[in-house]
C-alpha angles and dihedrals in degrees: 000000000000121000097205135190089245089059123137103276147216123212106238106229104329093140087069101037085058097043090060109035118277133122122281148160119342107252087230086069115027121104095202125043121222090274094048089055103038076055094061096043094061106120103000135103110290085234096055105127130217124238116237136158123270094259089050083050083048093058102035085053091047095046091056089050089060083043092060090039088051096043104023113109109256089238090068092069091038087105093040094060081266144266104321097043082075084212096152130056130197125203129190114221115218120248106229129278102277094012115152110195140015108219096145106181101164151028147192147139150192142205120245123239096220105052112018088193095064111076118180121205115222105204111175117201142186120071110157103352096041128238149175121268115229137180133205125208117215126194100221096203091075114092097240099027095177098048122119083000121161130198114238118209111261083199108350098193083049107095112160127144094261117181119188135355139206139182147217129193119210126174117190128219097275088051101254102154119220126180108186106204112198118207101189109214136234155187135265138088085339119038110218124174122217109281130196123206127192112213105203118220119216126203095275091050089256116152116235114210111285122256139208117247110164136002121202110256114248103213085046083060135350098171122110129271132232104166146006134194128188110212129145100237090190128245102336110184129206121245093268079056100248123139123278104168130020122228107240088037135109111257117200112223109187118178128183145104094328093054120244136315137171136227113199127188105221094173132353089246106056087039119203123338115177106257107181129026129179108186120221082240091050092072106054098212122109093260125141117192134004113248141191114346133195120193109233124197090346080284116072142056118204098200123182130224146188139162130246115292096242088074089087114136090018131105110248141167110217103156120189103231145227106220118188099210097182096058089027089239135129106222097176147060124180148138090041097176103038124111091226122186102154143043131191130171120229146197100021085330099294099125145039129233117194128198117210138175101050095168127106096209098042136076114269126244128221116257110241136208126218127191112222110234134171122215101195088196139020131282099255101040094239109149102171131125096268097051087042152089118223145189152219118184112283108026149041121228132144122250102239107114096226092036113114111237132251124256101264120254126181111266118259099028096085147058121236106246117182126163124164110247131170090221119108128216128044090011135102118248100212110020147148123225109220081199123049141167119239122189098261107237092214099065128187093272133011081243102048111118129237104209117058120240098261138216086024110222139196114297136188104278090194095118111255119228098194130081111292106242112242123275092020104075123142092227123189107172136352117213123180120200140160142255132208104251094019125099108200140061113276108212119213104205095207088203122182120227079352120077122270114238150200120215121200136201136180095222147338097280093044125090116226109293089183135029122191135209127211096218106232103017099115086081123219139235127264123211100229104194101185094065116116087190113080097207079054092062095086120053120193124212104205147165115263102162140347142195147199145231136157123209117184102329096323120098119224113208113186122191127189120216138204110231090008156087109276101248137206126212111198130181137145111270097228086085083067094073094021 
């Protein structure tokens, strides 16, 4: 079974976007008029699409992108040659056949083995309100590969508030292909906990259904769930030094309100146990939740942080974190006073960029940039018993007498890492890292600032359609990828009521020459006048993640939007140097 991007399709929300104003399906092609379809919508969720067929998709898709020409500040199309060049196109994906919301919180995708000209496109859905993740799978060989594209259920009966997915491809020695896709759960009118699913390739690079391989055990963690990430860390081992996780193997990394905690896969046959856990107490700060992680040297985990939003206006230590997985240690402590939600890693992985602000209704942060640096022994050159780790044969432990020791690891498989914190368990009371972060000098932009905006207060939530001033941006999620013919990292700002960007830069040591808006991303409001709420009167269509792919020279952005069709911005990259 293939889900394709000439799929039958079903028109995301047209129905609302009619019945108050904006723009919809031409009348040439629709099959029903604007009483026909206020008709449909009585009594059902204001987010309910219509099916169509793929040409009435075509056109409905067709007819927003002239909305957001004809509306869209001018500004927006200034790095694109402007307005009338025509030089970006934006395309609505449809939402799948019965679907009933569109509360898109996450995306992803990955190429099949098979067939390298088949992507498929991972969105996971839900958060408070609860929804269904899809995917969509595009043939890059056709000239418009997202057009009249329609997502396809990865579990339909399966509604939970999922915030955010990720994937992993594996293919075995007899050349079964495997890619495991991760939706971590979460909590709201509907409790979910975190699922993996395993979607089968067959010869031809067809995708079999998905299937549902583990669910995260609630009495391991009930807690709820803000990001997930699929990496092999490598062989882990438990404190008696046997093997947790096996090298060449899928790790699950799940973050959230009840900290972090890992799933390894040490054979086929015993499936995931949870094999690190860092709970949200453990750390001592006034954090709330774990965010967005990258895995750094097979070693590390950069993990971001931030406190509830009802902190504004109060003074707060909510520090992102470096965590040693290997040696279950946190080694690192920075950005204390950023509202973090998102972590990438830049220039060949040797810093570290961190997105922070994330909420509609507060004031942005600046996104900061850190070099990764490694101190193979400590500051002062002391290298006696009491400054030091040491160890016996078989395990790894610190020296101070009311310190909790580490979890055991073979010698001679792992670094010594020892940093002084103020947390309790699970973490060393005097250590070194052998990695830190150090505040890049060569930031995103020559703009950007270096302190966050602290404490962080109330903020106009009405989307902005100009270009975020630098160092308050509402970032949801950071994402660096890479272009054919240009050296360094591109970095995609997934902002929320403000526009996503693309920076570009010609190279590592250079700041961004050229920043690029994606015209319309900073969402709008809907009227909803069936709400007997009056904080439900306004609806607000908004970013929540985004993604990248480039296809023979045009680069696809796909954004995925809460109360709203997924869209994808495409333009040549030339644009990017021109």
């Amino acid at each position: 079974m293939v889900s394709t991007s000439r799929a039958a399709a079903a028109v995301a929300g047209a129905a609302i976007l009619t019945i108050f104003g904006f723009a919809c399906v031409s009348a040439d092609s629709a099959v029903l008029d604007d009483d026909e379809i206020e008709e449909l919508l009585s009594g059902l969720h204001w987010t309910e699409p219509l099916v169509t067929t793929v040409d009435e998709q075509v056109a409905y898709s067709k007819r927003q992108e002239q909305e957001v020409y004809r509306n869209a500040k001018d500004e927006q199309f200034e790095a694109y040659g402007g307005k009338d060049a025509n030089r970006i196109q934006i395309t609505q994906i449809a939402r799948p056949q019965g679907a009933t919301s569109g509360f898109y919180t996450g995306v992803t995708h990955f190429r099949h083995i098979n067939d390298p000209n088949l992507v498929t496109f991972l969105f996971s859905a839900g958060r408070h309100d609860g929804g269904t993740n899809t995917y969509l799978t595009i043939d890059t060989t056709e000239e418009r590969p997202f057009e009249g594209g329609q997502e396809q259920f990865i579990e339909e009966a399966n509604i939970a508030p999922w915030t955010w997915v990720s994937s992993y491809t594996k293919e075995s020695d007899g050349g079964a292909v495997k890619h495991y896709t991760l939706f971590s759960g979460g909590s709201g009118r509907e409790d979910g906990p975190s699922t993996l699913y395993i979607i089968a390739e067959n010869q031809d690079g067809t995708l079999q259904e998905p299937v549902k391989d583990w669910v995260e055990p609630i009495d391991i963690n009930h807690k709820s769930a803000r990001f997930c990430l699929i990496e092999d860390l490598g062989n882990i081992y438990d404190k008696d030094g046997s093997l947790l996780s096996t090298d060449g193997n899928p790790d699950l990394i799940i973050t959230g309100t009840g900290g972090l905690d890992i799933y390894s896969l040490k054979s086929m046959e015993e499936g995931f146990v949870r094999s690190r856990h860092v709970g949200i107490e453990d750390l001592g700060t006034d954090a709330s939740a774990l965010f967005g992680d990258q895995v750094v040297d097979k070693q590390y985990l950069v993990i971001a942080s931030r406190a509830r939003w009802r902190e504004k206006g109060k003074e707060f230590t909510a520090p992102s974190i470096v965590y040693d997985y290997l040696n279950d240690i946190v080694v690192e402590e920075f950005a204390h006073h950023g509202q973090s939600v998102s972590v990438a890693l830049v220039d060949n992985r040797s810093r570290v960029l961190v997105g922070s602000g994330g909420n509609t209704a507060s004031s942005g942060q600046p996104n900061i940039m850190y070099d990764i640096i490694y101190e193979p022994t400590n500051k002062d050159g002391d290298n006696n018993d009491a400054a030091r780790a040491r160890y016996d044969d078989d395990y790894a432990y610190t020296t101070e007498a009311d310190a909790v020791a580490l979890k055991a690891v073979p010698a001679g498989k792992i670094r010594p890492t020892m940093f002084q914190l103020r947390a309790a368990r699970k973490m060393s009371s005097k250590a070194q890292s052998t990695m830190q972060l150090v505040r890049s000098e060569m930031q995103l932009t020559e703009d950007m600032p270096i302190e966050f905006n602290y404490p962080f207060e109330h903020s106009d939530g009405t989307p902005d359609a100009g270009l975020p001033v630098q160092g308050h941006t509402k970032t949801r999620q950071v994402l660096s990828f890479q272009v054919q013919g240009v050296d360094a990292d591109l970095v995609l700002e997934v902002n929320t009521a403000q526009t996503s960007n693309i920076y570009y830069r010609s190279d590592a040591d250079s700041y961004t020459s050229k920043i690029l808006q994606l015209p319309g991303s900073e969402g709008f409001e809907i009227f909803n006048a069936n709400a007997t709420r009056r904080k439900d009167r306004f609806v607000l269509v908004s970013a929540r993640a985004g993604d990248a792919l480039e296809i023979d020279g045009k680069l696809h952005v796909v954004i995925a939007n809460f109360n709203g069709n997924n869209t994808v911005f495409s333009f040549d990259t030339d644009i990017l140097s021109t």
